[in-house]
C-alpha positions as CSV (number, residue, x, y, z in Angstrom):
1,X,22.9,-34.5,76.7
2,X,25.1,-36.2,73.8
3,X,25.4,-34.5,70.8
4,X,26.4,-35.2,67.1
5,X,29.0,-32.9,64.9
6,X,27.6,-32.9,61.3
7,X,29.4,-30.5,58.5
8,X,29.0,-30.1,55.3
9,X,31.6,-32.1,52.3
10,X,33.3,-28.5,51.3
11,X,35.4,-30.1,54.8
12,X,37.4,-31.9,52.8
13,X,37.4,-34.6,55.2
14,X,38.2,-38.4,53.7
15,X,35.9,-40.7,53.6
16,X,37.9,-43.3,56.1
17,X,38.4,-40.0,58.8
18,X,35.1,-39.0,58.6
19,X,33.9,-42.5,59.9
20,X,36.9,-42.6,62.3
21,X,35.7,-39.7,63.8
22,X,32.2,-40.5,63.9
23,X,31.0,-37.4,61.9
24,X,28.1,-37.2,59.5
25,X,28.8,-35.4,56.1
26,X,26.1,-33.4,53.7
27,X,27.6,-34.0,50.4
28,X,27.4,-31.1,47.6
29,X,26.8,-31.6,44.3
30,X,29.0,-31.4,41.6
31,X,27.7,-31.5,37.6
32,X,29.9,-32.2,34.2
33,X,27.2,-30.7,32.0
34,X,24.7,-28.8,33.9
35,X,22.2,-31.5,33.8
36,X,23.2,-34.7,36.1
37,X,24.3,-33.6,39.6
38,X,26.6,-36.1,41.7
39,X,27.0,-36.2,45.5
40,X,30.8,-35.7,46.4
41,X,31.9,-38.3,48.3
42,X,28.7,-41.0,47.4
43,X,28.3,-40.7,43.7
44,X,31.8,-39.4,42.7
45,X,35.2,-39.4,44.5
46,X,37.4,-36.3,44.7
47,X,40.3,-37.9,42.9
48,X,37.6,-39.0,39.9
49,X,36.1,-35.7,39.9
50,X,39.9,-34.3,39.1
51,X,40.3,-37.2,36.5
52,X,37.9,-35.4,34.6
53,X,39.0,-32.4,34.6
54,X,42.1,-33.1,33.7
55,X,40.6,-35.8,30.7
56,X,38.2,-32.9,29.4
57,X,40.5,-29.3,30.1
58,X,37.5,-27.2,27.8
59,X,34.4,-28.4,30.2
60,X,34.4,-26.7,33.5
61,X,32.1,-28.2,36.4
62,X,29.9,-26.6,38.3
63,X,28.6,-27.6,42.4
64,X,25.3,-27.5,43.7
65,X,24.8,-26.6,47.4
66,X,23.0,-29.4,49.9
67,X,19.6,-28.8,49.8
68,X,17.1,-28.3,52.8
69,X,15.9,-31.8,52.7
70,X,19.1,-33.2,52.3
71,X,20.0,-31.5,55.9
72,X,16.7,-32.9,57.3
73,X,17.8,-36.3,56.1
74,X,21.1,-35.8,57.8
75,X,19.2,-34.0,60.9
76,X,15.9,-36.4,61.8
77,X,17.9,-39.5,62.7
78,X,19.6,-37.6,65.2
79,X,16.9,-35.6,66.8
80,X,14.7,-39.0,66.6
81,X,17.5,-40.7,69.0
82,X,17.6,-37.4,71.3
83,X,20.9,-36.3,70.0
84,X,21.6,-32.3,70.0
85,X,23.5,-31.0,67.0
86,X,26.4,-28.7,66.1
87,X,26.5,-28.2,62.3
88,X,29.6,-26.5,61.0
89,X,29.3,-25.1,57.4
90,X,31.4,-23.4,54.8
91,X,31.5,-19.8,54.6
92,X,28.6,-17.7,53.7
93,X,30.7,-16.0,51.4
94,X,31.0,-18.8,49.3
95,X,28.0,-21.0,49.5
96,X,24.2,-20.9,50.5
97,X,24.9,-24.4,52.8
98,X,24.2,-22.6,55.8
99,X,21.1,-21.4,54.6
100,X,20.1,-24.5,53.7
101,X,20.9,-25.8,57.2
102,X,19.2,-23.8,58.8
103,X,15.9,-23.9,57.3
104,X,15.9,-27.6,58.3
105,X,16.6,-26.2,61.6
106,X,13.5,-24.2,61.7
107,X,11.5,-26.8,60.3
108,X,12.9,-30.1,62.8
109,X,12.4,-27.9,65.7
110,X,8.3,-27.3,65.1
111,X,8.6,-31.1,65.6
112,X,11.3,-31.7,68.0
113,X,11.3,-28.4,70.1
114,X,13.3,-29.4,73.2
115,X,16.3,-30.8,71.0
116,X,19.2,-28.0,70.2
117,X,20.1,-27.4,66.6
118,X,23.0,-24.9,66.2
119,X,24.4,-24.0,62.5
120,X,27.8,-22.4,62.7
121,X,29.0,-20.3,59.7
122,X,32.4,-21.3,59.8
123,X,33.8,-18.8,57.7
124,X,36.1,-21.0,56.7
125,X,36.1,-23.4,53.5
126,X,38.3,-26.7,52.0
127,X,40.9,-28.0,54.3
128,X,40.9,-25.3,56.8
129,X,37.1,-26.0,57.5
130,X,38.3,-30.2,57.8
131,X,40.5,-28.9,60.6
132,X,38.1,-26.4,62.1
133,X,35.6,-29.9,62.6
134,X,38.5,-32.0,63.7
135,X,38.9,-29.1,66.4
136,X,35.5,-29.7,67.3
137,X,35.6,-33.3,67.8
138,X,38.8,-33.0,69.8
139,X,36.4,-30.8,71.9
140,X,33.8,-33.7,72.3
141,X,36.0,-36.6,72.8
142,X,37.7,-34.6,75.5
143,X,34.7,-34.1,77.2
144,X,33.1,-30.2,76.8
145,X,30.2,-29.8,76.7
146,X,27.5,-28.5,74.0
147,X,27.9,-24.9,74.7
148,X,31.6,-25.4,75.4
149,X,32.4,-26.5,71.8
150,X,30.2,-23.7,71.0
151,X,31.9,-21.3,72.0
152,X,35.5,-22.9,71.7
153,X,34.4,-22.9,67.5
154,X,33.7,-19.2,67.7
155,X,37.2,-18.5,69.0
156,X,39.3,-20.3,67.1
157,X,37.5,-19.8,63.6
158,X,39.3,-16.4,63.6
159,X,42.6,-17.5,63.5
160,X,42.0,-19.6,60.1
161,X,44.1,-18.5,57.4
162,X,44.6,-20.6,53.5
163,X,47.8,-19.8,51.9
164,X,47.7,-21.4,48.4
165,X,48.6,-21.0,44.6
166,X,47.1,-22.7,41.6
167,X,48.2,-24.5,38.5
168,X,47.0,-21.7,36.0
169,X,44.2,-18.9,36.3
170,X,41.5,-20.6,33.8
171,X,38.9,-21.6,36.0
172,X,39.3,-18.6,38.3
173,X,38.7,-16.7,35.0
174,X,36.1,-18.7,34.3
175,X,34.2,-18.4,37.2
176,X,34.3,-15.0,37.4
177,X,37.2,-14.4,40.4
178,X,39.5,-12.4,38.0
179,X,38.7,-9.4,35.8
180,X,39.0,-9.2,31.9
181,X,41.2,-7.0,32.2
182,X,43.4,-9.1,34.5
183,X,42.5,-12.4,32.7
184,X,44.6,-10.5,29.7
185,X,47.5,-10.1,31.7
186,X,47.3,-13.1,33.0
187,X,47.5,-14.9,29.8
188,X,50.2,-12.9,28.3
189,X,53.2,-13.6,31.1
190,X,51.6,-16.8,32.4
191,X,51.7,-15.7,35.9
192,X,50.3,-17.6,38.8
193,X,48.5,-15.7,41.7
194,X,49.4,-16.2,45.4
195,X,46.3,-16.4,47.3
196,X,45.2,-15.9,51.2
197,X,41.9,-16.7,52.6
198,X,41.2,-14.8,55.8
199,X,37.2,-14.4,57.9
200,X,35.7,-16.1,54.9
201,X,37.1,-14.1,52.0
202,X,39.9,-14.4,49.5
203,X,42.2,-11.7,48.9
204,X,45.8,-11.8,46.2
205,X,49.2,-11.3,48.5
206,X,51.1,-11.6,45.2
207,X,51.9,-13.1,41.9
208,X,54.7,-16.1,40.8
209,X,56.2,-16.5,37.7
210,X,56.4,-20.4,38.1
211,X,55.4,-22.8,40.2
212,X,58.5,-23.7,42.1
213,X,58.4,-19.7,42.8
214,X,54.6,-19.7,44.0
215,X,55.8,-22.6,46.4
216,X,58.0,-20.5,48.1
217,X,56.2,-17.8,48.4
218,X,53.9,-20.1,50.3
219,X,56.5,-20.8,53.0
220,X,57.8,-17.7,53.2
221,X,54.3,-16.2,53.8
222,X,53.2,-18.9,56.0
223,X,56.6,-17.7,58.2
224,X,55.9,-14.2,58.2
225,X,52.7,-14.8,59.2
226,X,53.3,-16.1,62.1
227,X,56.0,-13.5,62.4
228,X,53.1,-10.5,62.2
229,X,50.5,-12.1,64.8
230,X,53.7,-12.9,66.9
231,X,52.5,-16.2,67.7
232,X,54.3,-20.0,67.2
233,X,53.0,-22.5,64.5
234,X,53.4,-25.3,67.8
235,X,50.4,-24.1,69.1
236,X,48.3,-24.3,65.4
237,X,46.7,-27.2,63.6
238,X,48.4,-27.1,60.1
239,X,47.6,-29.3,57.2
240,X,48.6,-29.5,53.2
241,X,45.9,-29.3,50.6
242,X,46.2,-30.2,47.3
243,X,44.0,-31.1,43.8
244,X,45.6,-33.8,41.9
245,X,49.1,-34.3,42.5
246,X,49.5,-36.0,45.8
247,X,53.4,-36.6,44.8
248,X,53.6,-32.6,44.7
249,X,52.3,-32.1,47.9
250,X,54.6,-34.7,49.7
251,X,57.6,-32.3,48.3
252,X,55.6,-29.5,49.4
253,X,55.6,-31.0,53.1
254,X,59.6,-31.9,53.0
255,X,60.0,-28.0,52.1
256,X,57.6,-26.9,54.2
257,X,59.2,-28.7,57.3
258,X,62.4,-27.7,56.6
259,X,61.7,-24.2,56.8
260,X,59.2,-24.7,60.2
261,X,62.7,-26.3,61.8
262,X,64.0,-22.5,61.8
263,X,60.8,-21.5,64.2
264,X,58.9,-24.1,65.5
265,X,59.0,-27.8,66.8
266,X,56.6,-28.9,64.3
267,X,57.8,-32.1,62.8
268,X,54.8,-33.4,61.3
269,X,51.9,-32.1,58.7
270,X,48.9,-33.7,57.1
271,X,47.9,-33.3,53.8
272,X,44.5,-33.6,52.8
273,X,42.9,-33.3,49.4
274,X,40.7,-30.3,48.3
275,X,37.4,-31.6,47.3
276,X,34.8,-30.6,44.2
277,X,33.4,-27.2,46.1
278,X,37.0,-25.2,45.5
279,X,38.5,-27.4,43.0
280,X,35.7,-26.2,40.4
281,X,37.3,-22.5,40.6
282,X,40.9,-23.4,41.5
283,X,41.6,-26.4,39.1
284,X,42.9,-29.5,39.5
285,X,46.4,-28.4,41.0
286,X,45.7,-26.0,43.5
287,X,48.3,-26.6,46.5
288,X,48.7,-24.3,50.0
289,X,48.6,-25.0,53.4
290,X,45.8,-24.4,56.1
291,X,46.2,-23.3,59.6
292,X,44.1,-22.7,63.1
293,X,44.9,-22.4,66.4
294,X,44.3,-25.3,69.1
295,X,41.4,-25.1,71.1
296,X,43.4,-25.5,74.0
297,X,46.3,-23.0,73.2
């Protein structure tokens, strides 16, 4: 039976590559004053989200998770045609989405009880979830099967890792992320924090004391950890994310390639741009790299 990959918009996916790839996206919510709630994507575009931000620097957003009947408006169409489902959504850790998902689940199914509804916590967030989904429909247009694509999500999910920086620590502050005590520190020698994301949680590897510094740091992590799981950056998806400045990320990618010519064959990168549901906490210039491995490696 055919099936449709649906995902929520913390994918980071653009709006052009989500129709090429014939996904369907459940937008979150992003507000400016607590009050009127825009859905990413439909209502308000990433790169205008980040034009107010950096227009109003003392008013910090806030995102709203898709709600259950949002996912049964993405869901009944599908299930009314006979279509299956495979719905990939950001980390638990970080958003209820999945929750959400699957109560519309629950509910369609009373309904529609011989059509499958899986919701996959994807442990994964931003860019590193867009690839995760592009995985998946690499899957499908290949030719596995439901429980194939299934499964090959489960393995590869694992291997996700997000090295990144950010352009100060205010909205990390803001939102809670960093201690007082730290925020203190922070604020005194102007450092920037090096960042990892690994099975759906962030954890510091470090602190730069510029940007050009925290860069670095990015592509000399990114080597060593490849180094540590003693495994080639050929056989991994690998994109750029960034906030703001797409002109930063494009040097970003020519330093980033020149150092993957030392271990790898990798001669191209993607860079995609991180959307409303991590750029409330990270700013408008957060820049990294995300990374999976092939389904088929």
């Amino acid at each position: 039976m055919a099936y449709q990959i649906i995902t929520d918009s913390s994918c980071d996916l653009s709006v052009e590559l989500v129709k090429e790839k014939n996904l369907q996206v459940v937008p979150f919510y992003v507000s400016f004053d607590e009050a009127n709630y825009l859905k990413e994507n439909e209502e308000i575009r990433v790169h205008e989200f980040y034009q107010k931000m950096i227009d109003n620097p003392g008013i910090f957003p806030k995102t709203s998770l898709p709600s259950v009947e949002d996912y049964i408006k993405a869901f009944t169409p599908c299930v009314e045609k006979g279509l299956d489902i495979i719905c990939i959504c950001i980390t638990t850790k970080f958003s209820g989405s999945y929750n959400s998902a699957s109560t519309a689940k629950d509910i369609l199914l009373e309904d529609y009880p011989d059509i499958r509804i899986t919701v996959i916590d994807a442990t994964v967030n931003t860019v590193l979830q867009g690839i995760l989904v592009l995985e998946s429909v690499r899957m499908q247009e290949n030719g596995l099967g439901y429980d194939e694509v299934i499964e090959g999500i489960e393995k590869i999910k694992r291997t996700g890792r997000i090295i990144f920086t950010v352009g100060n620590m205010d909205y990390l502050i803001h939102g809670g992320r960093v201690g007082k005590v730290m925020k203190v520190a922070v604020n005194a020698l102007k450092i920037r924090p090096m960042i990892i994301l690994k099975d759906g949680e962030i954890f510091p590897f470090g602190i730069a004391r510029s940007r050009k510094k925290s860069i670095q740091k990015i592509i000399e992590k990114m080597k060593s950890h490849f180094e540590e799981i003693k495994e080639s950056p050929d056989d991994y998806e690998i994109v750029i994310g960034y906030g703001y400045d797409y002109e930063e990320a494009v040097e970003f990618r020519k330093e980033l390639l020149e150092s993957l010519k030392t271990y790898s064959k990798k001669s191209e990168i993607d860079i995609f741009q991180i959307g409303a549901m991590i750029g409330v906490h990270t700013g408008p210039y957060p820049l990294g790299v995300g990374l999976i491995r092939k389904y088929d490696r």
